[in-house]
N, C-alpha and C positions, 0 to 999 in steps of 0.2 A: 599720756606721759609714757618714755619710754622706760625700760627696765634698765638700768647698770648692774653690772655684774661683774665680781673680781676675780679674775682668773689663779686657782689654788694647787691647782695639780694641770697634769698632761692630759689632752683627751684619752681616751681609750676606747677597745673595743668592747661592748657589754658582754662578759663573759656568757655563756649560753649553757651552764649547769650551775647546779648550788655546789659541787664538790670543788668548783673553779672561782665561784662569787666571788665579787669585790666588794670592802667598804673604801675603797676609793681612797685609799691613805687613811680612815678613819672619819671621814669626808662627814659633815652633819647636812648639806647643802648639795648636790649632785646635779647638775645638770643632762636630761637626756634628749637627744634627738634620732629619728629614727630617720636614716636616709634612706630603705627600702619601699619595696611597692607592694608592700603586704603588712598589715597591724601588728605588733605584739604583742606578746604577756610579757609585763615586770613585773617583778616578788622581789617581794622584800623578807627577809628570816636572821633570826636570832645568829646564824652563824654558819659554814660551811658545810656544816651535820645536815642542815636541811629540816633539821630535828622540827623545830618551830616556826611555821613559816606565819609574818606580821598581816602580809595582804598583798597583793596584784590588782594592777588596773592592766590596761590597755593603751599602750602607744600607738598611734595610725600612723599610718605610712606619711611622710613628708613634720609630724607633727617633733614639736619642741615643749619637753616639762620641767621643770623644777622641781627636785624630791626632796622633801627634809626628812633627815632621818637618825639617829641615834648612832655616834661614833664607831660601836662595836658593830652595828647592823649588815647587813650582806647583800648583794643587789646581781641578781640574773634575769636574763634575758631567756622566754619560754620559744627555742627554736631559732635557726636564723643569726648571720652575725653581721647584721646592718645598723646595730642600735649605741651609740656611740656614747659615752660618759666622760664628765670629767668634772672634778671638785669645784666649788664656785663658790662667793659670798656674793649676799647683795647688800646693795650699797644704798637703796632707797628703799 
């Protein structure tokens, strides 16, 4: 079954420090996709302080994730500005 997905906001480009972090309009649902040819770190933190950082995975190069995350939350990109965002709801 495929995924739908409601488009909430504009793409963007994943900001690449916490001082610059996005919550995406406040975004609970985030769409990422990394179009580079090198992996990432994403973090997720309490806020642009950096103060509290939630947790980081890893985006690979080519891949596509779904982040849910808490409206106040902050979302950076470790390195690199190939990693692209933008607000989403799903619809199934």
């Amino acid at each position: 079954m495929s995924q739908r997905i409601q488009i909430k906001g504009t793409q963007i480009q994943v900001p690449n420090t916490v001082g610059a972090a996005s919550s995406f309009s406040n975004a609970t649902c985030v769409r990422l996709v990394n179009n580079g040819n090198s992996g990432r770190t994403i973090t997720v933190a309490t806020d642009q302080s950096g103060s509290t950082t939630i947790g980081t995975f890893s985006l690979l190069s080519g891949q596509t994730e779904f982040l849910e995350k808490n409206p106040w939350e902050v979302v950076f990109v470790g390195g690199g500005t190939d990693v692209q965002g933008a607000s989403v709801g799903l619809t199934n």
